[in-house]
PDB file of N, CA, C and O in Angstrom:
ATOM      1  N   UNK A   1     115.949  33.923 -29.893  1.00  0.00           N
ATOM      2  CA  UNK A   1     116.021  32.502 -30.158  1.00  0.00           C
ATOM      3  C   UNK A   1     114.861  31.808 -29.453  1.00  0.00           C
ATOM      4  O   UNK A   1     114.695  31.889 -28.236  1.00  0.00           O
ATOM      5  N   UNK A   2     113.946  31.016 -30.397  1.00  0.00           N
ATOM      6  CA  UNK A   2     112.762  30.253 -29.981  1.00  0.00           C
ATOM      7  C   UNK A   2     113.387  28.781 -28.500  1.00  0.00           C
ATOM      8  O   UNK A   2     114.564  28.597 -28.190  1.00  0.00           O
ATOM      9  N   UNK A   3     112.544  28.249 -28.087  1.00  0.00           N
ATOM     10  CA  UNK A   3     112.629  27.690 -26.845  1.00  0.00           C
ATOM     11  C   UNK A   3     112.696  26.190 -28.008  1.00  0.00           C
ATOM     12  O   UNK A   3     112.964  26.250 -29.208  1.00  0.00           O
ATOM     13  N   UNK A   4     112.452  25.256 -27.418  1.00  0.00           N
ATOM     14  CA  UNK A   4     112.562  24.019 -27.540  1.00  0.00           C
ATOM     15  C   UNK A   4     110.936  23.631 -28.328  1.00  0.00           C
ATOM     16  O   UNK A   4     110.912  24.694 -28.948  1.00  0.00           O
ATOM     17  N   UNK A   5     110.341  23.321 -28.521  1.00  0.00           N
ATOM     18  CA  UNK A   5     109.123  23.026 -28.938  1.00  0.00           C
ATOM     19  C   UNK A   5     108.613  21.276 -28.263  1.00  0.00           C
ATOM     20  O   UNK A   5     109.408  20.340 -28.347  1.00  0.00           O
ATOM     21  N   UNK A   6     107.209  21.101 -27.633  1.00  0.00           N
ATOM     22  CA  UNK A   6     106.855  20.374 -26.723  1.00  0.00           C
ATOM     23  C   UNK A   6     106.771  19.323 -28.076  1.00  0.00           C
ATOM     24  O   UNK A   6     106.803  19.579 -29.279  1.00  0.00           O
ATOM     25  N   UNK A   7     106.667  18.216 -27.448  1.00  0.00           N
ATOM     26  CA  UNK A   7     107.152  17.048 -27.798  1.00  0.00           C
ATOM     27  C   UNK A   7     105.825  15.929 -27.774  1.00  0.00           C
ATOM     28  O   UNK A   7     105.107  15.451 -28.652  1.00  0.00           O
ATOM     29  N   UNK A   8     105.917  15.773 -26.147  1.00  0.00           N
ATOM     30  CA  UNK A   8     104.850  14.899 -25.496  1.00  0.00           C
ATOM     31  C   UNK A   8     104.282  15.732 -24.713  1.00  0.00           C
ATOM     32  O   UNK A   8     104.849  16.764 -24.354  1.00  0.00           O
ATOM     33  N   UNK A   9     103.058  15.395 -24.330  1.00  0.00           N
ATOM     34  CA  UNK A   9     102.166  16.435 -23.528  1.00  0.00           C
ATOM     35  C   UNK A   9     101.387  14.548 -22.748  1.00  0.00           C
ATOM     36  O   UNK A   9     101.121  13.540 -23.403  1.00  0.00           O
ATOM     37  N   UNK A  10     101.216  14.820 -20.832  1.00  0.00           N
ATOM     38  CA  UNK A  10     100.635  13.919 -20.523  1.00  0.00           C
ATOM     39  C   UNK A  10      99.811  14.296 -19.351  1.00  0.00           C
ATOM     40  O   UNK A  10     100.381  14.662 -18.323  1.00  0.00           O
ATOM     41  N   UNK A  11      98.257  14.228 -19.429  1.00  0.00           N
ATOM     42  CA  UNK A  11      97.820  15.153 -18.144  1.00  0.00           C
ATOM     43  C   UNK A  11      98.137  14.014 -17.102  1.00  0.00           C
ATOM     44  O   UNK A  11      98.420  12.819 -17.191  1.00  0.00           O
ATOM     45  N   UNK A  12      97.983  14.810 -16.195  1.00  0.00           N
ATOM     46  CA  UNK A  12      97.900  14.372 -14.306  1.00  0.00           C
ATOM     47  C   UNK A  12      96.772  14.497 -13.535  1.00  0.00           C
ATOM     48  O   UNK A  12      95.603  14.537 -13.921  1.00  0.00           O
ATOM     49  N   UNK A  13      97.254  14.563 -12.291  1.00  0.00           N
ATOM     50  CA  UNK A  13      95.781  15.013 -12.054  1.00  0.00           C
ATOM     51  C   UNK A  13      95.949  16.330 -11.320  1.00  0.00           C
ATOM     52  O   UNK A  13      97.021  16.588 -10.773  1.00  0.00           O
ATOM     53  N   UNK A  14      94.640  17.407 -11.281  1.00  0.00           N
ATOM     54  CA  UNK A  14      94.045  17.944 -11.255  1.00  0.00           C
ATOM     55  C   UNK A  14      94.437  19.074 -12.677  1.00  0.00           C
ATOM     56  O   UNK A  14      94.010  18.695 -13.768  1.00  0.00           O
ATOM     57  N   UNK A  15      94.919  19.889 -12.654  1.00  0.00           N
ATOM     58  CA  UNK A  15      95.562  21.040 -14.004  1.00  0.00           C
ATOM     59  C   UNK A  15      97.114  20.856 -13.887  1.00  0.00           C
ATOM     60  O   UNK A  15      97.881  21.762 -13.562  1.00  0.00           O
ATOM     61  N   UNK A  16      97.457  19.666 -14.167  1.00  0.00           N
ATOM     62  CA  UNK A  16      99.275  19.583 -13.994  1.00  0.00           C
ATOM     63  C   UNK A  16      99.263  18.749 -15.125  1.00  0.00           C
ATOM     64  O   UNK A  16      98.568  17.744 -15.275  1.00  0.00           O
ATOM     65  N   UNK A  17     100.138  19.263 -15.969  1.00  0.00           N
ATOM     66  CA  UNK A  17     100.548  18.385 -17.138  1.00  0.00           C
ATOM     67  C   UNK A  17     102.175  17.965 -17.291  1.00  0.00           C
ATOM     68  O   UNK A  17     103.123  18.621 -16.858  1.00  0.00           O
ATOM     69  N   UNK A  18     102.228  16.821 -17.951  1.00  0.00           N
ATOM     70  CA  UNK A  18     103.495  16.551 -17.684  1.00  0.00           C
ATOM     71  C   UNK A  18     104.389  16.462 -19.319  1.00  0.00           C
ATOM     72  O   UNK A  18     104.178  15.618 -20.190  1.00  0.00           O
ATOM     73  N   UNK A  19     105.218  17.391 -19.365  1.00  0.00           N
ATOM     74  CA  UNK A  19     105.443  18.115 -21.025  1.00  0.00           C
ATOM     75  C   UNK A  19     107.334  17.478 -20.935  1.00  0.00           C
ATOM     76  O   UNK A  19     108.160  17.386 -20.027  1.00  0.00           O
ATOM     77  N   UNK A  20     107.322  17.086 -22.794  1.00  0.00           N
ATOM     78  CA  UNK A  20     108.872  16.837 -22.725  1.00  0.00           C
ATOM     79  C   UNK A  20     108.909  17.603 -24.296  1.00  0.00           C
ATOM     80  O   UNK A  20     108.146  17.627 -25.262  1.00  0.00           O
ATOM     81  N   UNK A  21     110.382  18.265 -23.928  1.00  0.00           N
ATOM     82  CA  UNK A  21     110.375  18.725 -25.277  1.00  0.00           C
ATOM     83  C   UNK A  21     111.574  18.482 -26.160  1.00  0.00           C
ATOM     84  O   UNK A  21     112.571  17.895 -25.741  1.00  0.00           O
ATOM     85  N   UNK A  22     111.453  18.966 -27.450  1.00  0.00           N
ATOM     86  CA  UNK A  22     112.535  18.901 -28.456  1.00  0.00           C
ATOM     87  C   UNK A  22     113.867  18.554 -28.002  1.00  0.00           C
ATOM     88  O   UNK A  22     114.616  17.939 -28.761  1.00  0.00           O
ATOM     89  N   UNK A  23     114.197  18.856 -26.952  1.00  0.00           N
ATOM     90  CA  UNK A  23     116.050  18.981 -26.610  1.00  0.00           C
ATOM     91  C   UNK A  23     115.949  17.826 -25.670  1.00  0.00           C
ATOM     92  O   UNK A  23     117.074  17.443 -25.352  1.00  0.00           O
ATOM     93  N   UNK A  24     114.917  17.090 -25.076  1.00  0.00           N
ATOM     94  CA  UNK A  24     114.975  16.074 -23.827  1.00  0.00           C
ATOM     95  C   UNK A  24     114.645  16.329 -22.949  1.00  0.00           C
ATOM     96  O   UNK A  24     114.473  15.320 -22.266  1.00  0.00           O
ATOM     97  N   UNK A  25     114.317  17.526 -22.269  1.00  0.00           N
ATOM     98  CA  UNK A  25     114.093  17.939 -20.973  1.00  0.00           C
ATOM     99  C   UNK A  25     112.363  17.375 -20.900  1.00  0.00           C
ATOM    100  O   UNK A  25     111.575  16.937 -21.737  1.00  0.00           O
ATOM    101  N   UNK A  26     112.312  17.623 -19.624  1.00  0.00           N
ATOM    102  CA  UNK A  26     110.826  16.954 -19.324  1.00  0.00           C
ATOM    103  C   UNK A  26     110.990  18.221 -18.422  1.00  0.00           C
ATOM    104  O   UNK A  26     111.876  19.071 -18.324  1.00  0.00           O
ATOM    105  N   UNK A  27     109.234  17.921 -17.516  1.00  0.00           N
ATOM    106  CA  UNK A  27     108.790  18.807 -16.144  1.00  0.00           C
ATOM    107  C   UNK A  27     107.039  18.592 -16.283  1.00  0.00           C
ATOM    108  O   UNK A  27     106.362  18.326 -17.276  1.00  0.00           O
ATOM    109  N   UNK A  28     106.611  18.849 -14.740  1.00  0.00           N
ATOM    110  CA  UNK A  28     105.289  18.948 -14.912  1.00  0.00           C
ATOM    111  C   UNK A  28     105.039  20.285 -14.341  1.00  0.00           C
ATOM    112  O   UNK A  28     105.484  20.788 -13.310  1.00  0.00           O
ATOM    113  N   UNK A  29     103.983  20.899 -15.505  1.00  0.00           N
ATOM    114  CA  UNK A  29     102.980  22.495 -14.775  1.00  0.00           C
ATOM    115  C   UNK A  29     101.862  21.908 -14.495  1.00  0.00           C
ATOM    116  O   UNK A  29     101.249  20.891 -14.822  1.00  0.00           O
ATOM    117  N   UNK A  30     101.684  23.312 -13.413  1.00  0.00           N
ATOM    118  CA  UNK A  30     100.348  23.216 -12.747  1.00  0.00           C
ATOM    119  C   UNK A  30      99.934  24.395 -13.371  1.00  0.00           C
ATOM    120  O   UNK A  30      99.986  25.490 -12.811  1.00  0.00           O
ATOM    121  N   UNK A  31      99.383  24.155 -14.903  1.00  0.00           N
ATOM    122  CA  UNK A  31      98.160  25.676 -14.888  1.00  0.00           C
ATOM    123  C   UNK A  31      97.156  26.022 -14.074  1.00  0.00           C
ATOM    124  O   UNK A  31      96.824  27.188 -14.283  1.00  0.00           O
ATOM    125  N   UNK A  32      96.477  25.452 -13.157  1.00  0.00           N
ATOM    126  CA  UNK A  32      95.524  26.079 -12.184  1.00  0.00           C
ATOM    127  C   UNK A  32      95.629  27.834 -12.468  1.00  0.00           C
ATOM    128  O   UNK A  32      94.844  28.486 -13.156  1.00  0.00           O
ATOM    129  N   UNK A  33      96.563  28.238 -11.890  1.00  0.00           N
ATOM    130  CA  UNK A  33      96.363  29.075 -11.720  1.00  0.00           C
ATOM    131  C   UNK A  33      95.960  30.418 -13.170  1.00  0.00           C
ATOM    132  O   UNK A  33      95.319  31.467 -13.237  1.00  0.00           O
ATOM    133  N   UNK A  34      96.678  29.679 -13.994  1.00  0.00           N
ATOM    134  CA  UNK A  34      96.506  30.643 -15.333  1.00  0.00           C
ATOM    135  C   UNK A  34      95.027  29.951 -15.669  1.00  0.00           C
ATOM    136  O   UNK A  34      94.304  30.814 -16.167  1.00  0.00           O
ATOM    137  N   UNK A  35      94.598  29.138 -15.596  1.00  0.00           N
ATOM    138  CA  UNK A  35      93.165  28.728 -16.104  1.00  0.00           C
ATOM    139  C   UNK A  35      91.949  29.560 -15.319  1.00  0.00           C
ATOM    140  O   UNK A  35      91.388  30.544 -15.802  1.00  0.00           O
ATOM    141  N   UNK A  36      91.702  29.076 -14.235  1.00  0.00           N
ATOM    142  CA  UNK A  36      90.830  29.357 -13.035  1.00  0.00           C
ATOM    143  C   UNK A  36      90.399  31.033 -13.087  1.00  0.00           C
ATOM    144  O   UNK A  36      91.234  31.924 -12.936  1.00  0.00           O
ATOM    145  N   UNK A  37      88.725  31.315 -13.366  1.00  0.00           N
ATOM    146  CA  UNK A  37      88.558  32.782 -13.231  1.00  0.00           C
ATOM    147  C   UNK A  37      89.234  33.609 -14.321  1.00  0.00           C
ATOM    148  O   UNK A  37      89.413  34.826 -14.263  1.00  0.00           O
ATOM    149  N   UNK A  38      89.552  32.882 -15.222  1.00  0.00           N
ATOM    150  CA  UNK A  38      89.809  33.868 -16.308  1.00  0.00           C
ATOM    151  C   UNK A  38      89.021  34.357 -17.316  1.00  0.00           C
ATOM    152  O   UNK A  38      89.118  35.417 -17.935  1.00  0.00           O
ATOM    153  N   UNK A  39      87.992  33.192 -17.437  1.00  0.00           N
ATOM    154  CA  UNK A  39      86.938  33.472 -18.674  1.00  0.00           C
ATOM    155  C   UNK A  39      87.757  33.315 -19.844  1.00  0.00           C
ATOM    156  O   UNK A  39      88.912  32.918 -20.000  1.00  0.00           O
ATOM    157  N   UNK A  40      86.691  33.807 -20.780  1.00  0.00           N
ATOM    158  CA  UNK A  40      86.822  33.771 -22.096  1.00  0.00           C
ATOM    159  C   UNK A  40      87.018  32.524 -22.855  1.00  0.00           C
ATOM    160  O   UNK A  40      86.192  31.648 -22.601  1.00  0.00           O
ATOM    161  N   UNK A  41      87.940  32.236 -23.749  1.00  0.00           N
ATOM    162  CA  UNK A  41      88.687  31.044 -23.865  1.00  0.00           C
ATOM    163  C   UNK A  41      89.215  30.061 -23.357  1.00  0.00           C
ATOM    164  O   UNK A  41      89.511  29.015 -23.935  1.00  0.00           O
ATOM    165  N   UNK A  42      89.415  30.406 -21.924  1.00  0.00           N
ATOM    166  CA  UNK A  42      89.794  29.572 -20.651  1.00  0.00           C
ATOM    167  C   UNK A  42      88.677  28.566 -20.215  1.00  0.00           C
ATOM    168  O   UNK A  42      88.693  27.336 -20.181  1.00  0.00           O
ATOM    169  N   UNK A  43      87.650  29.521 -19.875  1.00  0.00           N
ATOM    170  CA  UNK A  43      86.404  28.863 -19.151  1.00  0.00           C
ATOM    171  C   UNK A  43      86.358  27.371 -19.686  1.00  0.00           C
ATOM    172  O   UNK A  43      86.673  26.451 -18.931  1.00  0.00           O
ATOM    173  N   UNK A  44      86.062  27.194 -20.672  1.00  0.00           N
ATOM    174  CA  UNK A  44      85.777  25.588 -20.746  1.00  0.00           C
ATOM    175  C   UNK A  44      87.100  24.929 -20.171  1.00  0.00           C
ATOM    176  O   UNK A  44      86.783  23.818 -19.746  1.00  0.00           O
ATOM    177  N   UNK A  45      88.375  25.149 -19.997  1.00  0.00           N
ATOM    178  CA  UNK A  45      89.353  24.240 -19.601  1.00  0.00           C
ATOM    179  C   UNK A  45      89.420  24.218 -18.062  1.00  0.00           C
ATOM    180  O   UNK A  45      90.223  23.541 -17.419  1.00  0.00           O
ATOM    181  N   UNK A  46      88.402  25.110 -17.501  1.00  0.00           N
ATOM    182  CA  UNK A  46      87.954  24.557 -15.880  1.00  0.00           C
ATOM    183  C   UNK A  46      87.085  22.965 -16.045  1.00  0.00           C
ATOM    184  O   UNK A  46      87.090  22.162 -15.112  1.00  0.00           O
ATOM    185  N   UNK A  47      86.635  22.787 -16.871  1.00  0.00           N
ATOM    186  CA  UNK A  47      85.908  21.676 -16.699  1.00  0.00           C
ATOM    187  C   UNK A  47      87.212  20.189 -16.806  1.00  0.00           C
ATOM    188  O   UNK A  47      87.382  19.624 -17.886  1.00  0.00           O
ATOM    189  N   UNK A  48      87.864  19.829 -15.751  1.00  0.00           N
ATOM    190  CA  UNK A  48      89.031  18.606 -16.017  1.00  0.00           C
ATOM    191  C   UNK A  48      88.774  18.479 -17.306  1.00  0.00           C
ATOM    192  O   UNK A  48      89.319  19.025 -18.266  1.00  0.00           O
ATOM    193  N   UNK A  49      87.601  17.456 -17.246  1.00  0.00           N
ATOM    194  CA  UNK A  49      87.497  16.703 -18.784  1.00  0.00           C
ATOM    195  C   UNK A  49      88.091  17.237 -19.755  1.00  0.00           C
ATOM    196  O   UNK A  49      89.016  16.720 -20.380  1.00  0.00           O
ATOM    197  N   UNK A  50      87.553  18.425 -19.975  1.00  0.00           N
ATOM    198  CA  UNK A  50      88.069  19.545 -21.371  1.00  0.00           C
ATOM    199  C   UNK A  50      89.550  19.904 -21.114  1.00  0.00           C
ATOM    200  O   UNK A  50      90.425  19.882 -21.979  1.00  0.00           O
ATOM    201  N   UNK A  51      89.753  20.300 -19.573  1.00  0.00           N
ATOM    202  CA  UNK A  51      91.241  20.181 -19.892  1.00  0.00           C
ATOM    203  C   UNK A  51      92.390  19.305 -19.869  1.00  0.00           C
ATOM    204  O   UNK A  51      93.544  19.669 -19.646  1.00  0.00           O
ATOM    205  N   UNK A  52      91.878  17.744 -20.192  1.00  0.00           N
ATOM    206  CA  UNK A  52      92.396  16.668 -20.499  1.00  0.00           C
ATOM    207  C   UNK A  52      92.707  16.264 -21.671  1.00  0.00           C
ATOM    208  O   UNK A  52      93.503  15.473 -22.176  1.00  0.00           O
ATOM    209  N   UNK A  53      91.579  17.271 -22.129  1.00  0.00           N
ATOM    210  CA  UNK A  53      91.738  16.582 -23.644  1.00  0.00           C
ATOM    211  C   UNK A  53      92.473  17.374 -24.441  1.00  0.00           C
ATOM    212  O   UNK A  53      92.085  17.576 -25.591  1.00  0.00           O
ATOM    213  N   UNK A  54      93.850  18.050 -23.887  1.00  0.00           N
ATOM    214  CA  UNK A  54      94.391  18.884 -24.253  1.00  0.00           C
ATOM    215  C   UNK A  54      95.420  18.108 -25.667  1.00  0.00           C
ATOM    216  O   UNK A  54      95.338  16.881 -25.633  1.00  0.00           O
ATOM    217  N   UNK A  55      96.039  18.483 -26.467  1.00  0.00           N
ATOM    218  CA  UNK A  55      96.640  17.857 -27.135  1.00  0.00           C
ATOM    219  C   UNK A  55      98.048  18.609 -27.803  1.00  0.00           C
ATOM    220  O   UNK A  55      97.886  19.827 -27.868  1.00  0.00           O
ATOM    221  N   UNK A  56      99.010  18.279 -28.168  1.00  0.00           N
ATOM    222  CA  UNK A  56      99.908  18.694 -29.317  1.00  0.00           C
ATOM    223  C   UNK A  56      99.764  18.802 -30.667  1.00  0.00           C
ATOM    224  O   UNK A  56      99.468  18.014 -31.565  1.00  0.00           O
ATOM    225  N   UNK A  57     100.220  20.703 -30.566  1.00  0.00           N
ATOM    226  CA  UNK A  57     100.479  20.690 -32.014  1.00  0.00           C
ATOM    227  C   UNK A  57     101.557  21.011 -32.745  1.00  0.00           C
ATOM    228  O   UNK A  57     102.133  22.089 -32.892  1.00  0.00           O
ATOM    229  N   UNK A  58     101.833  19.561 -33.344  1.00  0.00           N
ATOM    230  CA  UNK A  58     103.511  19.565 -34.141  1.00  0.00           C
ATOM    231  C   UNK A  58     104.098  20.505 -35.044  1.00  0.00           C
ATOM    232  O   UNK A  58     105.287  20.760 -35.240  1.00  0.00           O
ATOM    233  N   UNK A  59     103.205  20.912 -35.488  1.00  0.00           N
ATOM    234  CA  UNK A  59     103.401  22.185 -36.578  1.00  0.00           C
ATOM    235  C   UNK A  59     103.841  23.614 -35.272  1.00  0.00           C
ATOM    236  O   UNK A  59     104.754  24.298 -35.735  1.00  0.00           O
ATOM    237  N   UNK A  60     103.420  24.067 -33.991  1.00  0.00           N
ATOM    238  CA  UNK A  60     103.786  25.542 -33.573  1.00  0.00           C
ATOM    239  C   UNK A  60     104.423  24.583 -32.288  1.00  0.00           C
ATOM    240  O   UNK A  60     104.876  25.180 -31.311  1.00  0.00           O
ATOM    241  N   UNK A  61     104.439  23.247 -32.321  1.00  0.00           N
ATOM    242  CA  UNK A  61     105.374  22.933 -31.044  1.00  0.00           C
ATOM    243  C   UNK A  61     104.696  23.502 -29.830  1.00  0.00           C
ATOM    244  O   UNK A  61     105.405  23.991 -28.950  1.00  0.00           O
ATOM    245  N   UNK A  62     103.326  23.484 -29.693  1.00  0.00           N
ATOM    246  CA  UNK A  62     102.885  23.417 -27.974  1.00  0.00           C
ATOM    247  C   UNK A  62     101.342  22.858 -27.728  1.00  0.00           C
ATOM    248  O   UNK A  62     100.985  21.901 -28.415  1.00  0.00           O
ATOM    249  N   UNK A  63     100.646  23.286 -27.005  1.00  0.00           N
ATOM    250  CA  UNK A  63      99.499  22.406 -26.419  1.00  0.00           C
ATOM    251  C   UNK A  63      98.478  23.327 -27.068  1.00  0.00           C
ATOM    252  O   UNK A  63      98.666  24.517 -27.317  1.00  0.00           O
ATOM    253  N   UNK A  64      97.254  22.555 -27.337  1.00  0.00           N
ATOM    254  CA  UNK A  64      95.984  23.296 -27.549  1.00  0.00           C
ATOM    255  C   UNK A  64      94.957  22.061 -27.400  1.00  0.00           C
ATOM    256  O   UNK A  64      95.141  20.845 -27.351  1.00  0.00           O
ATOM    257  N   UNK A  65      93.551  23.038 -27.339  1.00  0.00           N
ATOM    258  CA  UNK A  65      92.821  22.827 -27.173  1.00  0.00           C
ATOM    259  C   UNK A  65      91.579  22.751 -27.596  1.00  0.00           C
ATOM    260  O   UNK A  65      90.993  23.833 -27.567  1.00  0.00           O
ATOM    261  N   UNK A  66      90.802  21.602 -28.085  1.00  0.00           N
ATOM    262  CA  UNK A  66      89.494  21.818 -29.232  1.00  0.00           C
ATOM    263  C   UNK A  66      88.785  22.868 -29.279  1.00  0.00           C
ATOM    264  O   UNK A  66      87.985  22.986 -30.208  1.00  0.00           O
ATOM    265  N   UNK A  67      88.892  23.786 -28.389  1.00  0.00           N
ATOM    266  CA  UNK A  67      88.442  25.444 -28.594  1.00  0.00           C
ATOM    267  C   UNK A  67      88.782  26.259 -29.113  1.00  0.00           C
ATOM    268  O   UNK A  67      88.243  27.349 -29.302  1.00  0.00           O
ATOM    269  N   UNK A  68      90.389  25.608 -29.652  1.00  0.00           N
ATOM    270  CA  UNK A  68      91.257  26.518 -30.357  1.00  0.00           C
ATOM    271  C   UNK A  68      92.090  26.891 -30.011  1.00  0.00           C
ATOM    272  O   UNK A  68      93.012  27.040 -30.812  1.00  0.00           O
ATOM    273  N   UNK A  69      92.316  27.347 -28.332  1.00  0.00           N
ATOM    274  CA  UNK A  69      93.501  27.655 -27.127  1.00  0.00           C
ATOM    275  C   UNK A  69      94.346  26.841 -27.522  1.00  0.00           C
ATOM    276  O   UNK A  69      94.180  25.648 -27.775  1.00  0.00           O
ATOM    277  N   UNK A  70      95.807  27.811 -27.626  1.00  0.00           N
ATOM    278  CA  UNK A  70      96.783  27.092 -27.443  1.00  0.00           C
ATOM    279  C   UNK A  70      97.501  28.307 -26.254  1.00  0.00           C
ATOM    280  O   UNK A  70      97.137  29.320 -25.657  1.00  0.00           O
ATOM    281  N   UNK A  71      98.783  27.407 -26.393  1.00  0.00           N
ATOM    282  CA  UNK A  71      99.537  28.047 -25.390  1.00  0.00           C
ATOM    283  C   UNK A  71     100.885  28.639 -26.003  1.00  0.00           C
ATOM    284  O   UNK A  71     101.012  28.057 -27.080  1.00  0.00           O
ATOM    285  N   UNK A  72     101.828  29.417 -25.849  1.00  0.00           N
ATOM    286  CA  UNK A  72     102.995  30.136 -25.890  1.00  0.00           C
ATOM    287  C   UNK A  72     104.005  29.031 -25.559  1.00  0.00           C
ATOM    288  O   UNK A  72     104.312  28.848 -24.381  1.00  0.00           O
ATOM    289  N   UNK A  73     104.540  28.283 -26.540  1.00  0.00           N
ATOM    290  CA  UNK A  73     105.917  27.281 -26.178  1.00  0.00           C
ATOM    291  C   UNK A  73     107.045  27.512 -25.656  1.00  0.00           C
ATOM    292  O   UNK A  73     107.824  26.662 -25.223  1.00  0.00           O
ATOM    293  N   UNK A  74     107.234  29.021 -25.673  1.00  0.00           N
ATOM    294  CA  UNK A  74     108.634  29.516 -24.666  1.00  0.00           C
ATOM    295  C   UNK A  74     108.256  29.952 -23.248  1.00  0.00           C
ATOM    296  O   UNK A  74     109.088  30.261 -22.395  1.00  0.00           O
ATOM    297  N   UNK A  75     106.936  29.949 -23.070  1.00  0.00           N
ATOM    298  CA  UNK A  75     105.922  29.963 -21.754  1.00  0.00           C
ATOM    299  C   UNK A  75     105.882  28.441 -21.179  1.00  0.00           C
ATOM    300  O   UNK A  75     106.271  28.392 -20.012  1.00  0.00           O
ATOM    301  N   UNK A  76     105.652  27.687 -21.513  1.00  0.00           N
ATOM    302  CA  UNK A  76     105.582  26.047 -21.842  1.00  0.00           C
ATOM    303  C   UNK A  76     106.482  25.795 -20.823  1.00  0.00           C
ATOM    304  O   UNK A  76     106.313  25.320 -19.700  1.00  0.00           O
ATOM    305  N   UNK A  77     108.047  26.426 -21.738  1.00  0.00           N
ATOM    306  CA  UNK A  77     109.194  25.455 -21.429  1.00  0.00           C
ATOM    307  C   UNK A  77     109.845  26.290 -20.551  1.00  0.00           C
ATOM    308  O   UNK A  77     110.964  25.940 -20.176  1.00  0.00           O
ATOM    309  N   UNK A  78     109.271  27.559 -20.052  1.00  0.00           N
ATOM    310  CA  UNK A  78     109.871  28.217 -18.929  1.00  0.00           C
ATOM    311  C   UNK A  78     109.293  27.485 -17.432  1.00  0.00           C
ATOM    312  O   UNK A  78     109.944  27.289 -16.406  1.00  0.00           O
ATOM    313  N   UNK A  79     108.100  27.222 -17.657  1.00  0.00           N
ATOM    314  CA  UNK A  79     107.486  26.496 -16.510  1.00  0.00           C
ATOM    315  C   UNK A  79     107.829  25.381 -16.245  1.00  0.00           C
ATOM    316  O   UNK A  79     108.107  25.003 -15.108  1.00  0.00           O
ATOM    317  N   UNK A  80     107.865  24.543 -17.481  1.00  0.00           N
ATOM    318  CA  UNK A  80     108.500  23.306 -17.275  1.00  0.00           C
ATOM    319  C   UNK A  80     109.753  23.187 -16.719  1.00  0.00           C
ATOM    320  O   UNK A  80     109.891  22.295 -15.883  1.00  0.00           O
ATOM    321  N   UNK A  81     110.571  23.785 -16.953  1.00  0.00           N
ATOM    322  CA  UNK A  81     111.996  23.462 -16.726  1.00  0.00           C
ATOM    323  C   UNK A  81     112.927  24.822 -15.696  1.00  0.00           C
ATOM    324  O   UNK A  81     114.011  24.722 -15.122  1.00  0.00           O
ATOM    325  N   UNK A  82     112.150  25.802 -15.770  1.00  0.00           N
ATOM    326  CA  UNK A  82     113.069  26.794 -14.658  1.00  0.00           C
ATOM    327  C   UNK A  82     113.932  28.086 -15.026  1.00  0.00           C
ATOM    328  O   UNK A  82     114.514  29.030 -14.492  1.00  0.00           O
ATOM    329  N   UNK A  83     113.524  27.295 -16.805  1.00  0.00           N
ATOM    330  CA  UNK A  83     114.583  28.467 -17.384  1.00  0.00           C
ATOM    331  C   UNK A  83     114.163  30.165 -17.635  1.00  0.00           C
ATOM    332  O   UNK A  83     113.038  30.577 -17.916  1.00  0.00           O
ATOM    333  N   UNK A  84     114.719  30.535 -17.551  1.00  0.00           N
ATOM    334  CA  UNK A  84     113.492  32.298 -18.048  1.00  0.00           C
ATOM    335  C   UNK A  84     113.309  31.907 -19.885  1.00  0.00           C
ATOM    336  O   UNK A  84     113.744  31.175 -20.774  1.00  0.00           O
ATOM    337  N   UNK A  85     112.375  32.959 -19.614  1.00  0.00           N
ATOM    338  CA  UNK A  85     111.973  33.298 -20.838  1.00  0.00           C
ATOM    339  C   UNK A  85     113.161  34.102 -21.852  1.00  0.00           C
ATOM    340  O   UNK A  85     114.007  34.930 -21.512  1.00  0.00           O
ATOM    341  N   UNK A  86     112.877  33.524 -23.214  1.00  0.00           N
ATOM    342  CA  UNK A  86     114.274  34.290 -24.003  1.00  0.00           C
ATOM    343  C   UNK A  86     113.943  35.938 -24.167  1.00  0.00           C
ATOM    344  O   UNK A  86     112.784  36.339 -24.279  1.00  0.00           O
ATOM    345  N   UNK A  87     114.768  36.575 -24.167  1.00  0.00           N
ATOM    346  CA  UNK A  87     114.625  37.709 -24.680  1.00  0.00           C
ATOM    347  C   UNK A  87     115.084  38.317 -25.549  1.00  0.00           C
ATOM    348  O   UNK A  87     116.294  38.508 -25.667  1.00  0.00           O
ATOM    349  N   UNK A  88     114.154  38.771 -26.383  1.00  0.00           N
ATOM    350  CA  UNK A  88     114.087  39.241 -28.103  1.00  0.00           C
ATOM    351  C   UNK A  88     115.293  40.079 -28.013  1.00  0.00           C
ATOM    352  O   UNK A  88     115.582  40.618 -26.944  1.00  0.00           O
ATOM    353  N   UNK A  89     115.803  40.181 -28.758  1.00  0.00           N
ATOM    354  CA  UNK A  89     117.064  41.382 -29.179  1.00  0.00           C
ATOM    355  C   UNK A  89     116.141  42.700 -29.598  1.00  0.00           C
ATOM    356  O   UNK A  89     115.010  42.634 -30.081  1.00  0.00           O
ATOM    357  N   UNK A  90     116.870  43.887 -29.308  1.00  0.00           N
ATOM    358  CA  UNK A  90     116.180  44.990 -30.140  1.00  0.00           C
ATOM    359  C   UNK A  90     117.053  45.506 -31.373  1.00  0.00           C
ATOM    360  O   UNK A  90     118.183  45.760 -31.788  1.00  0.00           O
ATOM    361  N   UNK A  91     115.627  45.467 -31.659  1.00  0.00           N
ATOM    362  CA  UNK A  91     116.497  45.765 -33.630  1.00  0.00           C
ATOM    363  C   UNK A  91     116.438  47.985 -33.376  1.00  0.00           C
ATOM    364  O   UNK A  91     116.093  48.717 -32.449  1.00  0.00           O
ATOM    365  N   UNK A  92     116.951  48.206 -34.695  1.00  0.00           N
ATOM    366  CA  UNK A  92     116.801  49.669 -34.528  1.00  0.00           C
ATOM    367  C   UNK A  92     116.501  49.597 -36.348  1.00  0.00           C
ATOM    368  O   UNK A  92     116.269  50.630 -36.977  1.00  0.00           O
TER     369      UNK A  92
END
């Protein structure tokens, strides 16, 4: 079962965003740490600016970024709010 899908997305300051989603819940993450030294696709969202200009997308329900980065919405709303991550059933 999918998570809630983000709603509002509002940066803060430094890499902390402040996310509310589908069901009401709110919370703020600090990506620092998933951004910082990762390269690739990341690198430009060290620059604040770029990672301000992060935005919602209503169609997959989470955050991205004019580079194309988005993020994992059941990742999203585990950070945001405390809950674990769902876990898939196994099929046979």
């Amino acid at each position: 079962m999918a998570c809630p899908s983000a709603t509002h997305v509002q940066p803060l300051t430094g890499y902390q965003l402040q996310l509310t989603f589908s069901d009401g819940a709110t919370g703020t993450i600090d990506l620092q740490s998933r951004i910082l030294n990762r390269g690739g696709m990341f690198s430009p969202l060290e620059d604040l600016a770029f990672f301000r200009s992060v935005q919602l997308d209503p169609q997959a329900g989470t955050l991205c970024w004019p580079n194309g980065l988005d993020l994992c919405p059941d990742v999203l709303y585990s950070l945001a709010t405390g809950n674990p991550l769902p876990v898939p059933h196994a099929t046979r």
